[in-house]
N, C-alpha and C positions, 0 to 999 in steps of 0.2 A: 472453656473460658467463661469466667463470672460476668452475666451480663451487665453490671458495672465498668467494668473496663471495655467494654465494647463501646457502651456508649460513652466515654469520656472526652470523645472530640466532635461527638454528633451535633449539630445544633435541634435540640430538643424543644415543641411548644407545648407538648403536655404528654403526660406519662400516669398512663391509669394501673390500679393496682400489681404497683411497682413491688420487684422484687428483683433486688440487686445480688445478693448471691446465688438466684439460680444458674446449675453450668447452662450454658448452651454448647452443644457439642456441631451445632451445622448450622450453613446460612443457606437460605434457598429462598428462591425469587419466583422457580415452577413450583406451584401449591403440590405438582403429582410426584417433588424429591424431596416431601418433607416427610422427616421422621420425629421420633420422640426426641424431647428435649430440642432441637432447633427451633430457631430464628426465622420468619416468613417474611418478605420485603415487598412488599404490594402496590407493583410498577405498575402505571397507566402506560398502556401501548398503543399502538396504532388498529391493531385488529382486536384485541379484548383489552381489557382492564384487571388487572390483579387484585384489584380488590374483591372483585365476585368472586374470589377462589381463598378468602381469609377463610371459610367454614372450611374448607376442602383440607387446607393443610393445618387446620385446630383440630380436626377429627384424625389426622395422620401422625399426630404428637408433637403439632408446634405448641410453646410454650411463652413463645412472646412472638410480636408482628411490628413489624413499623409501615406505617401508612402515610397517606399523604389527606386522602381525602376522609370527611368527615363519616362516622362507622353509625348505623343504627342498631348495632345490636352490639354489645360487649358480654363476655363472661368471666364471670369471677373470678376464676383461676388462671385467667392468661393476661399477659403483660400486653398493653397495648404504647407503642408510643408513635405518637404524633408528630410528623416531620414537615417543614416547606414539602421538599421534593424530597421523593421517596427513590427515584433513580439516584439523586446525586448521594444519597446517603449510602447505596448500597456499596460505591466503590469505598468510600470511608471505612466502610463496617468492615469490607471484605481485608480491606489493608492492616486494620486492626486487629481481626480474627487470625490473618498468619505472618502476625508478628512483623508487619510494615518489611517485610525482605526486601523492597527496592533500595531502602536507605543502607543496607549490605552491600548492594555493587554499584560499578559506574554503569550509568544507565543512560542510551542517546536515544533521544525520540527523532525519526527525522518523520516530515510531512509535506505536501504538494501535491501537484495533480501529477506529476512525471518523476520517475527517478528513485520512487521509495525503495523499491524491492530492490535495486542492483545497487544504491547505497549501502543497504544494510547486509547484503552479501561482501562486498569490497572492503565495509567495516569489521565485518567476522575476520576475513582474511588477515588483513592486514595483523588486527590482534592475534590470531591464535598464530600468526608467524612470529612473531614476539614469543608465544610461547604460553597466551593469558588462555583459559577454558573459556569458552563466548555461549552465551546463547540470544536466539534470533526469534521475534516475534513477526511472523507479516504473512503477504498474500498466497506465498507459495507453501510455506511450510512455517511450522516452528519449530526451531533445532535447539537437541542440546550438544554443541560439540557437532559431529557427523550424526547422531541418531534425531529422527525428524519425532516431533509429541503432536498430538492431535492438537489441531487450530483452531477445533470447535466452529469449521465452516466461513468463519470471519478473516477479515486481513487484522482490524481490531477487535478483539472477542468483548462481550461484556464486560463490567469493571471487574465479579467479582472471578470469575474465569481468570479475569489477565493475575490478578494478585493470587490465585492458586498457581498461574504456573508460573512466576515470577520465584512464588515460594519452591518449588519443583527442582526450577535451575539455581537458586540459592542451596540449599539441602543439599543438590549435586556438586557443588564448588567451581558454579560460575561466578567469575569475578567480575564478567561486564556483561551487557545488555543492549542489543542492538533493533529497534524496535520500528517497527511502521505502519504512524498513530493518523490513520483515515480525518478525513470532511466528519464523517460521519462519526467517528467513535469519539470527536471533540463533540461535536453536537450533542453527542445522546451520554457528555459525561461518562464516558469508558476509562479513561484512563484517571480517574478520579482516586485520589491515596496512592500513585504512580512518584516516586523521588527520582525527577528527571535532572541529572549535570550537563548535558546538553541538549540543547534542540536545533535541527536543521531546517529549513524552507529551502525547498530546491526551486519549485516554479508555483504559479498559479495558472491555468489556460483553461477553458471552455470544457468541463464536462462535471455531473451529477447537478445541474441546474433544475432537473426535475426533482429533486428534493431540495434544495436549498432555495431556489426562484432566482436569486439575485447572484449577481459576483459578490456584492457587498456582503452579506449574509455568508457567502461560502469562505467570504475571507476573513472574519469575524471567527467560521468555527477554526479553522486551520490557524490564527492568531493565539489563538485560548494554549496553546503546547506552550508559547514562547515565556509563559508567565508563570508555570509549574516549574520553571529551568532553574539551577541556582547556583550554575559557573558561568556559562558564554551559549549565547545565539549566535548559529553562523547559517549569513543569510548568501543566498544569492543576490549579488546586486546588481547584476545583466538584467533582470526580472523586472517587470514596471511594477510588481504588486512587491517585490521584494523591496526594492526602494520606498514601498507606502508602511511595508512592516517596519523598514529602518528608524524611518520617522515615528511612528506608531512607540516604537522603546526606546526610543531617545525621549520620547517626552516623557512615559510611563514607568522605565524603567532602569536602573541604575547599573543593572548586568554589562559586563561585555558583550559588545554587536561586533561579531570581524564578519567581514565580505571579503567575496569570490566571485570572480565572472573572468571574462575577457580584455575587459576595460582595465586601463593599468592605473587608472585612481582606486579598484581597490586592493586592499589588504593583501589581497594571494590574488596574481593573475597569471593567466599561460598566455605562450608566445608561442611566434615559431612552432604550431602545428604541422605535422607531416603526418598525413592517413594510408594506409595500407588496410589489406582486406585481414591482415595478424595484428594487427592494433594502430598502437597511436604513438607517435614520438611528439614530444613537446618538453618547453623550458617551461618551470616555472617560478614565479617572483616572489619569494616571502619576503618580511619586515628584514628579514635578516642575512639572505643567500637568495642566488640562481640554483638550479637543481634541474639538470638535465636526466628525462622521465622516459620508460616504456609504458604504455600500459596495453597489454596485452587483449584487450577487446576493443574491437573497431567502433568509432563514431563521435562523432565533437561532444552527443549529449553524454556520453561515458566520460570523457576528459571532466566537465563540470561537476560528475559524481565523484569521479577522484580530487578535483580540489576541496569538497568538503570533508570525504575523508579523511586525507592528510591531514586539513586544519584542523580534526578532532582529535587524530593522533595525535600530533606533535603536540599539543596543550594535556596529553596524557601522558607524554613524554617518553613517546616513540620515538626513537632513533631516524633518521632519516635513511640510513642506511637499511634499516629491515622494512620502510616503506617504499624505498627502491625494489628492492626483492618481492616483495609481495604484489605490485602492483605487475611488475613482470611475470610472475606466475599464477597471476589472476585465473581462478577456475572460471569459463563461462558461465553465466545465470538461465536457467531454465527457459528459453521462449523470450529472451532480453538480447537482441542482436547476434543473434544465435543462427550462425552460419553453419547451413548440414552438410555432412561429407557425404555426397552421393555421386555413385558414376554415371556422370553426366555432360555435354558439353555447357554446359551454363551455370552459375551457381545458385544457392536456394538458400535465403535470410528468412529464418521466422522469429515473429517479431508482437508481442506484446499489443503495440499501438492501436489502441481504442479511443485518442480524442485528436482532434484534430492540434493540437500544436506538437503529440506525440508522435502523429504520423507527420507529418510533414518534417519532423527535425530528421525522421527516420528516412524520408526518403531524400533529405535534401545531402545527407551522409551517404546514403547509399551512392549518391551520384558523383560525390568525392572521391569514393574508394577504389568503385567498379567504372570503366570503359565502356561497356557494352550498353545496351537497352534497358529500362526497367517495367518488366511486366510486372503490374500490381495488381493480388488477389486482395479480397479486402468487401467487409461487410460493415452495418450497425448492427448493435443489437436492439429488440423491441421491448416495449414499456419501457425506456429509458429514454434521456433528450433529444427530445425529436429536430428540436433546432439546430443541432449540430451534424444531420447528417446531410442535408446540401454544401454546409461548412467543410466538412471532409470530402464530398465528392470533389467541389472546385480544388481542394489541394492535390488531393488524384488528379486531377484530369491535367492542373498543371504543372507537377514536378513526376508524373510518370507517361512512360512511353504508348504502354498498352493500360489501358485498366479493365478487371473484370470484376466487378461487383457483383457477391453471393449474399450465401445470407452468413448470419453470427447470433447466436440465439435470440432467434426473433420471437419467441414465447409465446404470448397470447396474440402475438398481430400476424397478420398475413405479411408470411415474409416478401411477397413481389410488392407490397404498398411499401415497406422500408427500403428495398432496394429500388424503386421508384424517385422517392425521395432524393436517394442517395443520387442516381444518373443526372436529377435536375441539376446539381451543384456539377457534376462532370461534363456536361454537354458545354456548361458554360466554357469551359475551359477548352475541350477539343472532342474529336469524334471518333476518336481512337478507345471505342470502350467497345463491352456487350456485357451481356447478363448472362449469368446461370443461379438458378433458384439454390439448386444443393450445393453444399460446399465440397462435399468429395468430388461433384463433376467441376465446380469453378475452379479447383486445383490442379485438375486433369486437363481442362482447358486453358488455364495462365501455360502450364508447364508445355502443353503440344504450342504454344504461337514462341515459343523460345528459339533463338537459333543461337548458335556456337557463340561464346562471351556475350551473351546478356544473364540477366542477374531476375528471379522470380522473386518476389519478394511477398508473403505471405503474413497478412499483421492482421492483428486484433484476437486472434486464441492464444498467441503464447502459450506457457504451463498449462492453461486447460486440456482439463481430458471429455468436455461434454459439448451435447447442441441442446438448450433447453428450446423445446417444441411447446407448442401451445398443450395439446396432451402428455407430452412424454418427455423425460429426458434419455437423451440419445448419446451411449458412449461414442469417445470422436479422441480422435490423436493426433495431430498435424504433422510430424514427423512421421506417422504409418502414412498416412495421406499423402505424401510429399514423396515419399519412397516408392508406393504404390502408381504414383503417376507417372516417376519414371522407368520402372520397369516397364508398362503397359505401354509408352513410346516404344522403348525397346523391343518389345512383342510386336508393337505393330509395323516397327522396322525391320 
């Protein structure tokens, strides 16, 4: 591509020995993927600065560089241009370079601190029951269809990562895009040259305040989707922060806002919940009809992801009927309320839940569905918000019956000081806990205090398959773990 038309939506302050018909054939941002003829993007980072690496990738056959900050040495043969921010340009350029493909499909960004990933699972379904080709951007994977494409490590990848494989599932003949756009990947401008026709807010609750500092600042990046959108916001408006986003684009923004919650002032609400440990029966309220609903995965917080759902469907002009059917043949999500078949007298939920408003919605459902006791395994993890893990013990200690506090990759910190922490918030509550350092024995131990109809309930790994150690990461599997602990009952019975 002629680097004239790359930069034709850049905002540009100065451009040294310009040369507008050079091709560039690549954009790179590591100085160690640059080859001849590419484009170098010279991002300040938190551990180095990409600028020390402009020589690195001019010696590797970059041909032009956009920077941000001011350069002491130029050469003659290579394009320099000068940007504000050189992060925000890279999503521009990257969307430029393959051909803007978001503005090819319907594209939904959802965001929150709960609910992104089994949104954006629930949204694949629902469409490719219709019959539409989906592809899925988020935590657990990215799909095109059934085959899962590298995630590049991230729930939100870089910007220009996200617009190559945006480009990927375009070229494949996906027609929509189901997407989950992190705190952070609005913060650090990832989804920058992203053509989003919706955006969701599921919730806002206590967790990544060690990067952000403030709620305000966290709700600030998670705000910034809703303004990329160019059909409808649909917010949660049960949410005390969804209510501040409402007001927020009412005054900013001329887009439709529909809400969802429980409250039957909004737009889509459910009634008449009935829980079972095979899902959920509920009515629910559009502008327009009652619609009496299965949805086949247990939990109030899974009801609230299907009413966004739907209201994404139905404004895409799904049928209600094939959102019936889809919702009743809901594939479970990975480590999302995910109840394991083992032969056992108890049952065993593993469960995502790493912030305290996600564990406590998680166990205040569990206590809906199931009769028996709830023994809770359950950690923090380390170098993460430390303020939130007496905030989650007191909710262990007071919506479960047993609690065992392990670790959850405690990395650089001494796991017993974070489970420490963790016990102060749980003492408050009651005295029904104990400790185990390793997580294969805290699972061995939740699952031996179990008797006939209590419920174990296993949160915070979800889909992970690791224990990041302060030296090592440590492959880890909670379903082997879970399996393992109750055969070893068995053995020892």
């Amino acid at each position: 591509m002629k680097l004239e038309q790359l930069l034709n939506e850049l905002k540009i302050i100065e451009i040294r020995n310009n040369q507008p018909d050079c091709d560039i054939k690549k954009i790179c941002y590591n100085s160690r993927e640059a080859v001849a003829d590419s484009l170098f993007v010279a991002i300040p980072g938190y551990v180095t600065n990409g600028h020390q690496y402009i020589g690195n990738a001019i010696s590797q056959g970059a041909r032009a560089v956009v920077h941000q900050d001011d350069l002491t040495d130029y050469q003659p043969d290579i394009v320099y241009i000068k940007v504000k921010d050189s992060r925000y340009a890279l999503g521009i350029l990257g969307s430029c370079f393959y051909e803007k493909p978001s503005e090819s499909m319907v594209v939904t960004g959802i965001t929150g601190t709960n609910g992104k990933t089994s949104l954006t699972y629930m949204l694949k379904h629902i469409f490719e029951t219709q019959g539409k080709k989906c592809g899925l951007i988020g935590t657990i994977n990215n799909l095109i269809g059934d085959q899962v494409i590298d995630n590049r490590g991230r729930t939100t990848p870089e910007s220009l990562e996200v617009q190559e494989i945006i480009k990927e599932m375009k070229d494949r003949g996906c027609s929509h895009l189901f997407m989950e756009v992190s705190s952070h990947g609005l913060a650090l401008d990832r989804v920058n040259g992203v053509d989003f026709d919706y955006g969701i807010f599921t919730n806002l609750t206590q967790d990544h305040l060690d990067y952000h500092k403030t709620f305000e600042n966290y709700f600030a990046a998670k705000a910034k989707l809703f303004f990329q959108v160019k059909k409808a916001n649909i917010i949660n408006g049960d949410d005390t922060w969804g209510r501040k986003l409402c007001e927020l684009l009412g005054e900013k923004s001329a887009l439709p806002v529909i809400t969802y919650g429980l409250n039957p002032a909004h737009d889509y609400f459910a009634r008449d919940l009935i829980f079972g440990p095979k899902g959920t029966k509920f009515t629910l309220v559009t502008p327009d009809s009652e619609e009496q609903l299965f949805l086949n995965i247990p939990g109030e917080f899974m009801v609230y992801n299907a009413m966004a759902a739907i209201i994404a469907a139905v404004a895409e002009g799904v049928p209600m009927g094939v959102i019936r059917k889809a919702l009743a043949t809901m594939p479970g999500v990975e480590g999302r309320m995910e109840i394991l078949e083992v032969e056992a007298p108890f049952d065993v939920i593993i469960d995502y839940a790493h912030s305290p408003d996600s564990l406590e919605k998680l166990l205040q459902s569990v206590r809906k569905i199931f009769k028996g006791r709830i023994v809770l395994v359950f950690g923090c993890n380390g170098d993460r918000d430390k303020e939130k893990r007496p905030i989650m013990g007191r909710i262990a200690g007071a919506n479960a019956d047993m609690v065992v506090v392990t670790s959850d990759n405690p990395a650089s910190e001494n796991p017993m000081d974070i489970i420490g922490a963790v016990v102060a918030g749980v003492r408050e509550k009651t005295d029904q806990y104990a400790t185990v350092e390793c997580r294969h024995e805290g699972v061995y131990y939740g699952a031996s205090l179990c008797q006939p109809g209590d419920v174990l309930v296993l949160a915070g790994k979800g889909h992970e398959k690791q224990e990041i150690m302060k030296d090592e990461t440590l492959y880890y599997n909670e379903w082997d773990t879970a399996r393992e602990a109750v055969a070893r009952l068995k053995l020892k019975a």
